[in-house]
PQR file with spaces between the fields and no chain letter, atoms N, CA, C, O and H, PARSE charges and radii, in Angstrom:
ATOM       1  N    UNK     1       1.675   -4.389    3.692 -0.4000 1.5000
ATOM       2  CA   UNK     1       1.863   -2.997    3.365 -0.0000 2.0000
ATOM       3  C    UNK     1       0.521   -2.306    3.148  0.5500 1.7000
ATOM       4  O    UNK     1       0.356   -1.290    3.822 -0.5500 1.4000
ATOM       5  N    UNK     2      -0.310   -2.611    2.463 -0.4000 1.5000
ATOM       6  CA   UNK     2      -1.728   -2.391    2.100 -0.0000 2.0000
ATOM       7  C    UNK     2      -2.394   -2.100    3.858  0.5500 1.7000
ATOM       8  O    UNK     2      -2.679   -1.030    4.396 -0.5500 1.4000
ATOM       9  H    UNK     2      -0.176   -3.437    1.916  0.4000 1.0000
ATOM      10  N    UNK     3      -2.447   -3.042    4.219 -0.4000 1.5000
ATOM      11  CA   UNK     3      -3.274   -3.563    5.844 -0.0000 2.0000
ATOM      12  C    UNK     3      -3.080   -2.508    6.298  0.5500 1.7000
ATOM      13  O    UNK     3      -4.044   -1.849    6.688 -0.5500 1.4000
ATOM      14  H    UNK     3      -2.216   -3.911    3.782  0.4000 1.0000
ATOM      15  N    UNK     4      -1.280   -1.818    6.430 -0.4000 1.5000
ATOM      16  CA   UNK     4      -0.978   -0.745    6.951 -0.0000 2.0000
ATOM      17  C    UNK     4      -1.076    0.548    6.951  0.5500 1.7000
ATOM      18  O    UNK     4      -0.890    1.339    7.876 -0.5500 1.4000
ATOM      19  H    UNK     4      -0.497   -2.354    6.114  0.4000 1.0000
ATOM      20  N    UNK     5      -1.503    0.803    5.425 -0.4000 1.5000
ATOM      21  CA   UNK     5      -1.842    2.167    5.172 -0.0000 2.0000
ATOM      22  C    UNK     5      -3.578    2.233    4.860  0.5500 1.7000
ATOM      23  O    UNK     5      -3.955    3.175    4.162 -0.5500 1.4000
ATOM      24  H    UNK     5      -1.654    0.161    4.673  0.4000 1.0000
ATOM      25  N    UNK     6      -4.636    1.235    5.378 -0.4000 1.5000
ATOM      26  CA   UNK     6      -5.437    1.469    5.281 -0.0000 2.0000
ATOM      27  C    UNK     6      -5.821    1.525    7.359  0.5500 1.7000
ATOM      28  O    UNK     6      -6.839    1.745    8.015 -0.5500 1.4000
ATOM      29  H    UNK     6      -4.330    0.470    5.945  0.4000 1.0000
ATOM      30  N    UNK     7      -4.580    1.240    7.664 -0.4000 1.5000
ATOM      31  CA   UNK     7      -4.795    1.253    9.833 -0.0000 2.0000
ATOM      32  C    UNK     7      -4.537    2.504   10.052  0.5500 1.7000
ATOM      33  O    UNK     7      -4.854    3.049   11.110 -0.5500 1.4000
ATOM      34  H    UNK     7      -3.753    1.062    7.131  0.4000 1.0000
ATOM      35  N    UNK     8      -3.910    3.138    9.047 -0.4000 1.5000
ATOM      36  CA   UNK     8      -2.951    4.377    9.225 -0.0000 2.0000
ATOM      37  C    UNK     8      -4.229    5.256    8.907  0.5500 1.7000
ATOM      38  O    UNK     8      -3.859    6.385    9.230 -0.5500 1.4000
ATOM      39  H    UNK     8      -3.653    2.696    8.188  0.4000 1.0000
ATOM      40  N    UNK     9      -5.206    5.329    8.563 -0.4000 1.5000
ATOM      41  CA   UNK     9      -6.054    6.125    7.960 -0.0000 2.0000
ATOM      42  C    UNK     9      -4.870    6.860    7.085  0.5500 1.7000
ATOM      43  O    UNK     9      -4.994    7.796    7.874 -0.5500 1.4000
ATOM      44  H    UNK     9      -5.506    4.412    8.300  0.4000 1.0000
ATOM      45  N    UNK    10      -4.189    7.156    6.494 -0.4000 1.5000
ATOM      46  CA   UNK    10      -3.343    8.056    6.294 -0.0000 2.0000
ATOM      47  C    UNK    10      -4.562    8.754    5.063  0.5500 1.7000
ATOM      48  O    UNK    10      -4.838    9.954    5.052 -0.5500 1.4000
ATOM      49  H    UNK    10      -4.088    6.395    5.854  0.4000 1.0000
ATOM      50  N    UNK    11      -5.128    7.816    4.166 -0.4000 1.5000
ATOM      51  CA   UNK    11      -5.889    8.471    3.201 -0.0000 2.0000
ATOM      52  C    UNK    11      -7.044    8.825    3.087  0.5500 1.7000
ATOM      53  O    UNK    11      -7.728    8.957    2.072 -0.5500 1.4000
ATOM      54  H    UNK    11      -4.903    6.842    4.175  0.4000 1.0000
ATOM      55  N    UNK    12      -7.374    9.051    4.569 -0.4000 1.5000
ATOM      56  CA   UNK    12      -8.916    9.480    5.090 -0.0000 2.0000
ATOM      57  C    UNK    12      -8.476   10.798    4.920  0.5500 1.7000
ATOM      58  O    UNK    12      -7.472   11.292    5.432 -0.5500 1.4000
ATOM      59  H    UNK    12      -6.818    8.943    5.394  0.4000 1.0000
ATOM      60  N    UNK    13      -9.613   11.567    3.863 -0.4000 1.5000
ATOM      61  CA   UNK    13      -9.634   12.844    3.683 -0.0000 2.0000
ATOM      62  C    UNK    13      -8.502   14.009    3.056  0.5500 1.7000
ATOM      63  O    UNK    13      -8.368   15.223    3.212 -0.5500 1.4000
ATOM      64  H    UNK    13     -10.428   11.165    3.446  0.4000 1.0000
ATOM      65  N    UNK    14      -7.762   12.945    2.255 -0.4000 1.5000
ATOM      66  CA   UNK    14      -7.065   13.323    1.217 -0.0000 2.0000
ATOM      67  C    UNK    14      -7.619   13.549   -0.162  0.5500 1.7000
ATOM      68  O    UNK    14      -8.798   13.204   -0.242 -0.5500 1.4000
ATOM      69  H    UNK    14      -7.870   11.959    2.128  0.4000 1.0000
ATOM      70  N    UNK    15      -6.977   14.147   -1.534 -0.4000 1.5000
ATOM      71  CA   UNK    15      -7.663   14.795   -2.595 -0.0000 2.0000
ATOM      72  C    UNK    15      -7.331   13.330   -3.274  0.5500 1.7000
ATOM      73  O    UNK    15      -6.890   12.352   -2.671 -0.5500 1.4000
ATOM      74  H    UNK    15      -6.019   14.427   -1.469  0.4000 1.0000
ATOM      75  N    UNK    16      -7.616   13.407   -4.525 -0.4000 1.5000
ATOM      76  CA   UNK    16      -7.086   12.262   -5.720 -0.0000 2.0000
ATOM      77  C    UNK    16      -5.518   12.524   -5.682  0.5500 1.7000
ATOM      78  O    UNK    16      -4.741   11.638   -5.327 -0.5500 1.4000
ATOM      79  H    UNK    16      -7.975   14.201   -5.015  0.4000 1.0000
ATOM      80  N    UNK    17      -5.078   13.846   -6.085 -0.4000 1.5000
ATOM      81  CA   UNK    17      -3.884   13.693   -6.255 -0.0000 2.0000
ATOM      82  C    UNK    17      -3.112   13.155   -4.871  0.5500 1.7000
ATOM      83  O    UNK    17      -2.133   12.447   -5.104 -0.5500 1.4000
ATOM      84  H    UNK    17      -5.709   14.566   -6.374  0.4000 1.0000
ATOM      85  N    UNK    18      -3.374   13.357   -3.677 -0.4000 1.5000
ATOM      86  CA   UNK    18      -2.406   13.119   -2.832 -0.0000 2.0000
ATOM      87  C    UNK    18      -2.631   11.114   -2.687  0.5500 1.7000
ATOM      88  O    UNK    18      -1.866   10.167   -2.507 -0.5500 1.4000
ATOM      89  H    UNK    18      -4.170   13.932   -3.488  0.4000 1.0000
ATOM      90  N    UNK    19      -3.711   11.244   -2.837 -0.4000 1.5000
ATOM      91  CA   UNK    19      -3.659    9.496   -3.151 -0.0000 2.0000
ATOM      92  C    UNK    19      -2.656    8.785   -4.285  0.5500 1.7000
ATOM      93  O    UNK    19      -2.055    7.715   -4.187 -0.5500 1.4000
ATOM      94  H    UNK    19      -4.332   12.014   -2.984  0.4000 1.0000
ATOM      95  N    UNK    20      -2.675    9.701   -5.350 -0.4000 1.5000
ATOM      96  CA   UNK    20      -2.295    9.117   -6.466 -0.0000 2.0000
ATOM      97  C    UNK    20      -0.379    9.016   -6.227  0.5500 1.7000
ATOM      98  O    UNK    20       0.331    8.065   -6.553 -0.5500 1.4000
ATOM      99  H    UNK    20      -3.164   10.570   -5.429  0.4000 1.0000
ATOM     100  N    UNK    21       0.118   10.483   -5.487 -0.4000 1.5000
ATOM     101  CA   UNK    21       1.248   10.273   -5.577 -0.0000 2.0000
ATOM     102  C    UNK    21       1.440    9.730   -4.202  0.5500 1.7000
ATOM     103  O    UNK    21       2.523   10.154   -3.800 -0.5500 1.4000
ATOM     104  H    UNK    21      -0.459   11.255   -5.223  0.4000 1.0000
ATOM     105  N    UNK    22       0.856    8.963   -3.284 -0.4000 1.5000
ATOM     106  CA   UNK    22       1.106    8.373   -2.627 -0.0000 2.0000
ATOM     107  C    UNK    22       1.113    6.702   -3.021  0.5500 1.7000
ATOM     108  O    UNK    22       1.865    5.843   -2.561 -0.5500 1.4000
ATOM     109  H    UNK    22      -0.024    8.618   -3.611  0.4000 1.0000
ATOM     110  N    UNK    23       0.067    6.546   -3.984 -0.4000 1.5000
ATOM     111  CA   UNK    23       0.510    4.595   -4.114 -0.0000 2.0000
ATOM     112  C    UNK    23       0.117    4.780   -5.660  0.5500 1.7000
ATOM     113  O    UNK    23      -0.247    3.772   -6.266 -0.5500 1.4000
ATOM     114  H    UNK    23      -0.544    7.243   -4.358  0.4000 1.0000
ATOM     115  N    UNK    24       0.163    5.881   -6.261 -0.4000 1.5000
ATOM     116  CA   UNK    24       0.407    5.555   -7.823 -0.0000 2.0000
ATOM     117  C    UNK    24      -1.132    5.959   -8.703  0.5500 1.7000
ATOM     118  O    UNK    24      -1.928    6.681   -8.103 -0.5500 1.4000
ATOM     119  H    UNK    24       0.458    6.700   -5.769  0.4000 1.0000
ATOM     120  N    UNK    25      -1.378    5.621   -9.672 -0.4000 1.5000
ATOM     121  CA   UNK    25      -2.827    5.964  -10.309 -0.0000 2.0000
ATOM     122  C    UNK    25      -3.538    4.320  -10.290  0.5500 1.7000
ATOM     123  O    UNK    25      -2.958    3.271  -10.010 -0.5500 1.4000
ATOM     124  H    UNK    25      -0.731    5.034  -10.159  0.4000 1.0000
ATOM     125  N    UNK    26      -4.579    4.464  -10.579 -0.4000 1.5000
ATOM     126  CA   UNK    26      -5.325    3.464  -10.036 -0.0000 2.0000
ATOM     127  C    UNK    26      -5.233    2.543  -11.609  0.5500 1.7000
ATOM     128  O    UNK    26      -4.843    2.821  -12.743 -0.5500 1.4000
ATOM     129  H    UNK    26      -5.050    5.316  -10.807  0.4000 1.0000
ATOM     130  N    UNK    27      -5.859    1.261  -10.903 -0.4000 1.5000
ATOM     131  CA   UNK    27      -5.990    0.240  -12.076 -0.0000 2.0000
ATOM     132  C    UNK    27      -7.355    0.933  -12.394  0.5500 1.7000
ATOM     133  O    UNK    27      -7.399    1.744  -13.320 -0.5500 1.4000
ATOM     134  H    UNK    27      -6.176    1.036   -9.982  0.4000 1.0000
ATOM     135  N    UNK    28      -8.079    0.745  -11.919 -0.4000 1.5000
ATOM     136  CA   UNK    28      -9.639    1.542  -12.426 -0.0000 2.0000
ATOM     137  C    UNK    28      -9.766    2.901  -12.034  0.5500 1.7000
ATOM     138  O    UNK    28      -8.878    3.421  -11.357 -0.5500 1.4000
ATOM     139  H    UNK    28      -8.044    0.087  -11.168  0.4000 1.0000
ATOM     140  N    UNK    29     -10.816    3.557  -12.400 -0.4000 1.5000
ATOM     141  CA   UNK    29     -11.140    4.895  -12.120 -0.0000 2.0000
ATOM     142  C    UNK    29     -12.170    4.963  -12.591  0.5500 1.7000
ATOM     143  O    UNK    29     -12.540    4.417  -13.630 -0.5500 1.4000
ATOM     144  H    UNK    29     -11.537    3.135  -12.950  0.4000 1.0000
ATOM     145  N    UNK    30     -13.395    6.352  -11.157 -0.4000 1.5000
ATOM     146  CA   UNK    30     -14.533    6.460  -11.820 -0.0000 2.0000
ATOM     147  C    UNK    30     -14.510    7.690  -11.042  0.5500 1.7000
ATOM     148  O    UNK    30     -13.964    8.060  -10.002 -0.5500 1.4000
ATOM     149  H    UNK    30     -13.095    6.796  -10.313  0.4000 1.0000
ATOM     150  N    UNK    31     -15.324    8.213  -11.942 -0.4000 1.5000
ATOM     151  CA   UNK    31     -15.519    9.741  -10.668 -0.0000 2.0000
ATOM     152  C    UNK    31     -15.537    9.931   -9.064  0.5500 1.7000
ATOM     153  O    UNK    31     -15.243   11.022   -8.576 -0.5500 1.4000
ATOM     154  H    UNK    31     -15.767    7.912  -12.786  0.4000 1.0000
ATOM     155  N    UNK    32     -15.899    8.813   -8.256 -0.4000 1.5000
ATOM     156  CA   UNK    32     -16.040    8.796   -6.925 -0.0000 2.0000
ATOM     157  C    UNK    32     -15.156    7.326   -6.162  0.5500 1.7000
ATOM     158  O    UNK    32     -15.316    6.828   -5.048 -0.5500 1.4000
ATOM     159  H    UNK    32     -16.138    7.927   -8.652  0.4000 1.0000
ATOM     160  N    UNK    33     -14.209    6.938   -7.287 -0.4000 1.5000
ATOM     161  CA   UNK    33     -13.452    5.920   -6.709 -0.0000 2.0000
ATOM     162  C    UNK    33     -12.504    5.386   -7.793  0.5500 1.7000
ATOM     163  O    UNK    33     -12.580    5.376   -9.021 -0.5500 1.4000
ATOM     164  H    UNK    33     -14.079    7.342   -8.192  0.4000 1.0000
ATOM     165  N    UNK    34     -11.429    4.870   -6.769 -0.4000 1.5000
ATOM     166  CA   UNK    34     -10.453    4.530   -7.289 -0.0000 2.0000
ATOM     167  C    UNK    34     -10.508    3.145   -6.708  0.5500 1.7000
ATOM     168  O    UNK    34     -11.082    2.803   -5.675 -0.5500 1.4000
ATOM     169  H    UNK    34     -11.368    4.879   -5.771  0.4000 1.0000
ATOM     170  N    UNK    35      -9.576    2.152   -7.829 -0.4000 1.5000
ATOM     171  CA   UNK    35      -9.632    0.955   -7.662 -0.0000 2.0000
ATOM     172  C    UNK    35      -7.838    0.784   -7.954  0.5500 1.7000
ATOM     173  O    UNK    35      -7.083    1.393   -8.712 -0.5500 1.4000
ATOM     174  H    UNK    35      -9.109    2.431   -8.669  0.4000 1.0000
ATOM     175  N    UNK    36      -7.617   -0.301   -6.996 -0.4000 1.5000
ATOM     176  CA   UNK    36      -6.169   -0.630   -7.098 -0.0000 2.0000
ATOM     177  C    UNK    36      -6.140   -2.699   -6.545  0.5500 1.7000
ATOM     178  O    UNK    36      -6.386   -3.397   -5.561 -0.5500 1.4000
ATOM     179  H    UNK    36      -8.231   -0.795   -6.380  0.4000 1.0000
ATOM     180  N    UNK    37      -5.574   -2.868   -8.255 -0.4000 1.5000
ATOM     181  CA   UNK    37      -5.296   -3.973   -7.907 -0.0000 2.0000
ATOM     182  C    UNK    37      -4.256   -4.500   -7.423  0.5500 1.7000
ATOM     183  O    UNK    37      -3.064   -4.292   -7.648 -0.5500 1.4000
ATOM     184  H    UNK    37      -5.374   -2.301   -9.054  0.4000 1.0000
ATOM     185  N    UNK    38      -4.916   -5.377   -6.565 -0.4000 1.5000
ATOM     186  CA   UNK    38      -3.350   -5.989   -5.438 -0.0000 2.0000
ATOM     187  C    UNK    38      -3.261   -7.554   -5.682  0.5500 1.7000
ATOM     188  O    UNK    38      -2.112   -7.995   -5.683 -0.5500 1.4000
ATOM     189  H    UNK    38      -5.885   -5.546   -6.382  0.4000 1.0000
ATOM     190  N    UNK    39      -4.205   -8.392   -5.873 -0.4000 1.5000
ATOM     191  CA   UNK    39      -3.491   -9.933   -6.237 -0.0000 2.0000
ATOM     192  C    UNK    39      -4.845  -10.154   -7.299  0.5500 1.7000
ATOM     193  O    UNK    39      -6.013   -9.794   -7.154 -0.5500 1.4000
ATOM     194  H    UNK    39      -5.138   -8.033   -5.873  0.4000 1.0000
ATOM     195  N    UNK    40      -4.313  -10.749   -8.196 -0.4000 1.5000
ATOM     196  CA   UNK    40      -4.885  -11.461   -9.050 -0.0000 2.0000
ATOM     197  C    UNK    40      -4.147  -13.000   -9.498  0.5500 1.7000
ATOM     198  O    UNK    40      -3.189  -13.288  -10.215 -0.5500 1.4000
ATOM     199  H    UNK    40      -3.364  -11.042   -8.314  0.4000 1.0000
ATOM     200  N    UNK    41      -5.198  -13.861   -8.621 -0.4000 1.5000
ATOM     201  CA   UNK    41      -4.841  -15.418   -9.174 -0.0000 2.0000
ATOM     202  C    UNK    41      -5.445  -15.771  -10.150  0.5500 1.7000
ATOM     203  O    UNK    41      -6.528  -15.188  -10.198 -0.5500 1.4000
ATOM     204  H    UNK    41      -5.977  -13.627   -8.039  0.4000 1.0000
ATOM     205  N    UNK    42      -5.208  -16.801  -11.400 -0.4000 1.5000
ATOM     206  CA   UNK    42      -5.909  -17.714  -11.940 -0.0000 2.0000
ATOM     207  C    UNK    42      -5.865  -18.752  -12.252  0.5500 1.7000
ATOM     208  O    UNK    42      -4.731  -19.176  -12.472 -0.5500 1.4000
ATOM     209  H    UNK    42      -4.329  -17.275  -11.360  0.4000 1.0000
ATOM     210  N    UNK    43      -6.956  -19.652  -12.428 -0.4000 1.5000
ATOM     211  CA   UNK    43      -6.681  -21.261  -12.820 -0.0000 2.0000
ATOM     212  C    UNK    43      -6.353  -21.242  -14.181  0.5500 1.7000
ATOM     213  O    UNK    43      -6.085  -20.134  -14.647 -0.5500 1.4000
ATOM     214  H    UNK    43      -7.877  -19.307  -12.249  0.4000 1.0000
ATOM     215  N    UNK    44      -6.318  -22.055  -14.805 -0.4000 1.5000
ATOM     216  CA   UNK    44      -6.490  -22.453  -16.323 -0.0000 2.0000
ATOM     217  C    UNK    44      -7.136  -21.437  -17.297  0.5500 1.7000
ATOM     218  O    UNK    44      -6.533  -20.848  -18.194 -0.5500 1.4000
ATOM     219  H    UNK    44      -6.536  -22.955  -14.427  0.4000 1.0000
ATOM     220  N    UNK    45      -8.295  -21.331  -17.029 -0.4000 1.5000
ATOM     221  CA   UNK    45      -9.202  -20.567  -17.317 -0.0000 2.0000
ATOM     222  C    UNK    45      -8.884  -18.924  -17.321  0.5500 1.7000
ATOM     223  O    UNK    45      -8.149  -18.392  -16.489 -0.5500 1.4000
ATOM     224  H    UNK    45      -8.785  -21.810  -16.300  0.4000 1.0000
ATOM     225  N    UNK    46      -9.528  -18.255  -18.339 -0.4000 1.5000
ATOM     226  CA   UNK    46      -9.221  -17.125  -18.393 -0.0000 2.0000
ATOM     227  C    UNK    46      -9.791  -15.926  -17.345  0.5500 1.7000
ATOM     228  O    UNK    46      -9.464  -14.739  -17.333 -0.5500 1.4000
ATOM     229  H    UNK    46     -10.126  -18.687  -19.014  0.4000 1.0000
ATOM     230  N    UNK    47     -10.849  -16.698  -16.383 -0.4000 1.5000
ATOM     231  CA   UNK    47     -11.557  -15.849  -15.602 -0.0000 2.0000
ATOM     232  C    UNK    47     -10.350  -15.903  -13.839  0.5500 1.7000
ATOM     233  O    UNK    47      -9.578  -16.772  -13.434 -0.5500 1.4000
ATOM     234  H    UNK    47     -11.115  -17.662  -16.393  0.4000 1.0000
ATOM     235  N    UNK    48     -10.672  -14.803  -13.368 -0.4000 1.5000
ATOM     236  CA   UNK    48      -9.269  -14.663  -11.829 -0.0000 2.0000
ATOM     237  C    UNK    48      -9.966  -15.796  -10.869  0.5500 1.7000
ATOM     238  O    UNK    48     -11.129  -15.609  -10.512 -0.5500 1.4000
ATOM     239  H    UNK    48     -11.299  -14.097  -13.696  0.4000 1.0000
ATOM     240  N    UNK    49      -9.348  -16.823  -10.504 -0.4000 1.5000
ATOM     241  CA   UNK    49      -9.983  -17.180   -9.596 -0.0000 2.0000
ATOM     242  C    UNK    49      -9.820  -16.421   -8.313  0.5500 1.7000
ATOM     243  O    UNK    49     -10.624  -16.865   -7.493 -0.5500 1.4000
ATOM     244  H    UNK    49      -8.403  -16.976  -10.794  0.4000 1.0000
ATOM     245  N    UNK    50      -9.122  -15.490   -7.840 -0.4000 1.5000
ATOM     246  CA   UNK    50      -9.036  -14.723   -6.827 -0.0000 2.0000
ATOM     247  C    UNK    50      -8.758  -13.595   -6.932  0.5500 1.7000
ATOM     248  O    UNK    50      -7.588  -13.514   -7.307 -0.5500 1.4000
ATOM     249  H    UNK    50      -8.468  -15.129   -8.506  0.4000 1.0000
ATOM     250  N    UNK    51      -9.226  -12.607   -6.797 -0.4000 1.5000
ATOM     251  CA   UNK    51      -8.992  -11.113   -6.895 -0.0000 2.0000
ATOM     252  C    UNK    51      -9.101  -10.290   -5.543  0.5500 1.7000
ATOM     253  O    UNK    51     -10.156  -10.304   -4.909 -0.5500 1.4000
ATOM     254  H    UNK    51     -10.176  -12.673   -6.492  0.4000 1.0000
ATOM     255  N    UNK    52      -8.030   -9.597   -5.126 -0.4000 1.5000
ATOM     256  CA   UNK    52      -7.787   -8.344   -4.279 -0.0000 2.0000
ATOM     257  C    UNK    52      -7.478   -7.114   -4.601  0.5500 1.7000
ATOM     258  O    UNK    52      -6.531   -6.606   -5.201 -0.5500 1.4000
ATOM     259  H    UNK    52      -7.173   -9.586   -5.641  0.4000 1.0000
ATOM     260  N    UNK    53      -8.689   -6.609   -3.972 -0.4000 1.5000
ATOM     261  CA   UNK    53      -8.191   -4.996   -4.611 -0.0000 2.0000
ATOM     262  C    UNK    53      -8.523   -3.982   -3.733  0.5500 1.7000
ATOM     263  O    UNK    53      -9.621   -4.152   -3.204 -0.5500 1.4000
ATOM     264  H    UNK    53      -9.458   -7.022   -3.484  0.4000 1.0000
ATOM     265  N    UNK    54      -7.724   -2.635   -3.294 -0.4000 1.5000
ATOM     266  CA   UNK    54      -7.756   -1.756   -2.695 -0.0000 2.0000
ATOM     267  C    UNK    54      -8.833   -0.700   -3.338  0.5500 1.7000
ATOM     268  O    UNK    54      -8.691    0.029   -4.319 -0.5500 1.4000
ATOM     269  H    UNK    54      -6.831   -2.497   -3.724  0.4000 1.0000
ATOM     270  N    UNK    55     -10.062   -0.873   -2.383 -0.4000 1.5000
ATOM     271  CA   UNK    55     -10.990    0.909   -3.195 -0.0000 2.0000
ATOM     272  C    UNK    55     -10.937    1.781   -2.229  0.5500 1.7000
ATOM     273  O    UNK    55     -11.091    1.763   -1.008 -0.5500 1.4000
ATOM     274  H    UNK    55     -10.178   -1.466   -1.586  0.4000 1.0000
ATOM     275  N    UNK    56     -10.640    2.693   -3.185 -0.4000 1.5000
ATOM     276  CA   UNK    56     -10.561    4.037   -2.313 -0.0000 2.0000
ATOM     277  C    UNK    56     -11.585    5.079   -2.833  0.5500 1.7000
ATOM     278  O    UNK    56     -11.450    5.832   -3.798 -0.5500 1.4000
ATOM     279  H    UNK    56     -10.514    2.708   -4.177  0.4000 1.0000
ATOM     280  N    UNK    57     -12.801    4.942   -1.855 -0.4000 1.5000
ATOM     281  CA   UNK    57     -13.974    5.954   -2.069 -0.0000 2.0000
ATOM     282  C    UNK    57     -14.089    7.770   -2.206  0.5500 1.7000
ATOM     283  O    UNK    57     -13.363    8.427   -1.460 -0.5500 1.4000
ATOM     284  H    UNK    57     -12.911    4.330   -1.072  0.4000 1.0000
ATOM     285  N    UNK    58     -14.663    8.218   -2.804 -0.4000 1.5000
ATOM     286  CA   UNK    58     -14.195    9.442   -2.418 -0.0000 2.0000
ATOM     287  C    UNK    58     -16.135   10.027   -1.834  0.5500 1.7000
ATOM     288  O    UNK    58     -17.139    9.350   -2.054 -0.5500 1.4000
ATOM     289  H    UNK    58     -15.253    7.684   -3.410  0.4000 1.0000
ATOM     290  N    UNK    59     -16.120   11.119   -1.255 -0.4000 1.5000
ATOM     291  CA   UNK    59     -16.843   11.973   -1.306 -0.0000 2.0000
ATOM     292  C    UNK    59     -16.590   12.998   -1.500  0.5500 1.7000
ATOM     293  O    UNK    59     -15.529   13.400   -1.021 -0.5500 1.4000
ATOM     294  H    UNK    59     -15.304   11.669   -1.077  0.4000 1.0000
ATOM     295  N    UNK    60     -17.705   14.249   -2.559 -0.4000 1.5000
ATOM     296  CA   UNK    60     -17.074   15.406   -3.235 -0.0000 2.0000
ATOM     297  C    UNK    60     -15.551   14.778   -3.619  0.5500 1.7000
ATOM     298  O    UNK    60     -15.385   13.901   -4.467 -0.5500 1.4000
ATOM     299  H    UNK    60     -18.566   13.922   -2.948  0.4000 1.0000
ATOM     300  N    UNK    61     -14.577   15.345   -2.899 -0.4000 1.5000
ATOM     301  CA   UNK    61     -13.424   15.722   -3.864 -0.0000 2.0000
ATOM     302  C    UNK    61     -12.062   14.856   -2.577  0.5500 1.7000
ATOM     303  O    UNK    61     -10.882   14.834   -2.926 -0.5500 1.4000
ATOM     304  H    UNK    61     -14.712   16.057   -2.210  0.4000 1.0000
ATOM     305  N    UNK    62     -12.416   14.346   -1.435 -0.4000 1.5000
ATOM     306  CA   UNK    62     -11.989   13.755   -0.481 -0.0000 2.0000
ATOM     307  C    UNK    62     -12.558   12.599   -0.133  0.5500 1.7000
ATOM     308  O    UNK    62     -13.769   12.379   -0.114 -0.5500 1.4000
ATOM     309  H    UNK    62     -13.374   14.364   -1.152  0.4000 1.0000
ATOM     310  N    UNK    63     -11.194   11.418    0.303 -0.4000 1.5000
ATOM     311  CA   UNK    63     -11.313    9.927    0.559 -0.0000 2.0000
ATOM     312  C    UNK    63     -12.438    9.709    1.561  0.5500 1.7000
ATOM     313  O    UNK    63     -12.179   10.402    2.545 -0.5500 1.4000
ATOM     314  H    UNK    63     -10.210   11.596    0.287  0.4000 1.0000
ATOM     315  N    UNK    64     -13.690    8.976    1.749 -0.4000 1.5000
ATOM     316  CA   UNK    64     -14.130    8.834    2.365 -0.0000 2.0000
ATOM     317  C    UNK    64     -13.729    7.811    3.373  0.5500 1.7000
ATOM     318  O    UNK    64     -13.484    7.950    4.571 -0.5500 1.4000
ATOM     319  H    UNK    64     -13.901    8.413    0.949  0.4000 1.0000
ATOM     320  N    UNK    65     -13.720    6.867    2.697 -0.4000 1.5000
ATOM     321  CA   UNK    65     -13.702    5.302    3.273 -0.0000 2.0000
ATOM     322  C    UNK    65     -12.558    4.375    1.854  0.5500 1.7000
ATOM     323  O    UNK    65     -12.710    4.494    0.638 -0.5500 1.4000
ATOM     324  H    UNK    65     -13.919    6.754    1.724  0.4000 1.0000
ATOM     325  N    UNK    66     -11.729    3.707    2.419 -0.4000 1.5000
ATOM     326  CA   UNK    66     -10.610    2.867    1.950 -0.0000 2.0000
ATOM     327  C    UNK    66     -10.920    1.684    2.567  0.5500 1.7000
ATOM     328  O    UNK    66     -11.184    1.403    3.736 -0.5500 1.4000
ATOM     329  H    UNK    66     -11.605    3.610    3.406  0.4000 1.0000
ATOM     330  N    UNK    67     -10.826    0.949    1.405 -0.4000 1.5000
ATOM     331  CA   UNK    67     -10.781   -0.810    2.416 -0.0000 2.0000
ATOM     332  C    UNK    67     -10.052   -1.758    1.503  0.5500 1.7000
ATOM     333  O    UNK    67      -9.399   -1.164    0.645 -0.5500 1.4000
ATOM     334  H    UNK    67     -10.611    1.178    0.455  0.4000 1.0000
ATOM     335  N    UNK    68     -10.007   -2.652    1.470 -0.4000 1.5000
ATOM     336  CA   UNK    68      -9.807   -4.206    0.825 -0.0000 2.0000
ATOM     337  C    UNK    68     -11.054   -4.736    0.504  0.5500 1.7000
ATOM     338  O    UNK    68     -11.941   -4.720    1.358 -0.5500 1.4000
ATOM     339  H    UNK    68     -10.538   -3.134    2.167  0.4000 1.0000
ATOM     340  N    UNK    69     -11.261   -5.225   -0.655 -0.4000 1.5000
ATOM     341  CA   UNK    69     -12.065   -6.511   -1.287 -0.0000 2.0000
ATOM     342  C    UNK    69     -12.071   -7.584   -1.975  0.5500 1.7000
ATOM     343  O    UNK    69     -12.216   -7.562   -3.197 -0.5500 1.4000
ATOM     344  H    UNK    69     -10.541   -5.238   -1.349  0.4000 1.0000
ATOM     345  N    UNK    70     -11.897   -8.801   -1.208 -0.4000 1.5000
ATOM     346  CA   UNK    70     -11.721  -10.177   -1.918 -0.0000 2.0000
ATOM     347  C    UNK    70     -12.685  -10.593   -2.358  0.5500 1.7000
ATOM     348  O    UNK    70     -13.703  -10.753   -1.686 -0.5500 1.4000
ATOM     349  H    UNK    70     -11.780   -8.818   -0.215  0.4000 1.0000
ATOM     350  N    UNK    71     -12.576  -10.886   -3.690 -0.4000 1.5000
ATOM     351  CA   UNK    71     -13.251  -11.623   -4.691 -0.0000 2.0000
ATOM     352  C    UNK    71     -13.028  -12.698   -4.421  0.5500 1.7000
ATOM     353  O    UNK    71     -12.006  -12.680   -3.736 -0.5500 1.4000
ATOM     354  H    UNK    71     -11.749  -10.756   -4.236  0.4000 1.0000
ATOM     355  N    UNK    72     -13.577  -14.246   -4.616 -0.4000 1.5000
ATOM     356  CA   UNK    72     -13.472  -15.472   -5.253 -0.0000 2.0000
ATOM     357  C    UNK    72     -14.326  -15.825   -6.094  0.5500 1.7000
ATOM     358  O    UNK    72     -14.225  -16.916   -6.656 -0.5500 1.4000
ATOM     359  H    UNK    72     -14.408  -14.260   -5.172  0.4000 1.0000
């Protein structure tokens, strides 16, 4: 689902809000990006051993660039 709406460009050059009511408010937030978490694994340990998360960049006041980033 993710894969698809980042092929779709759909959120290239959309505002915050049309992002937001399109997949919700973000796990993070900073003035020029939004962060959305999508898998978080962990071992034992309290640290993720795997993290995926959707950022969605902005410039001025519109999405620049959207991608995926895996952590290990």
């Amino acid at each position: 689902m993710v894969d698809d709406l980042i092929a779709s460009r759909i959120l290239l050059g959309s505002d915050s809000a049309k992002v937001t009511g399109l997949i919700g408010h973000p796990d993070h937030r900073e003035p020029d990006l939004f962060v959305y978490d999508i898998v978080m694994n962990y071992d034992s340990d309290i640290e993720p051993k795997h993290v995926k998360t959707l950022e969605v960049h902005f410039t001025e006041t519109l999405v620049d660039t959207a991608f995926l980033r895996n952590w290990k």
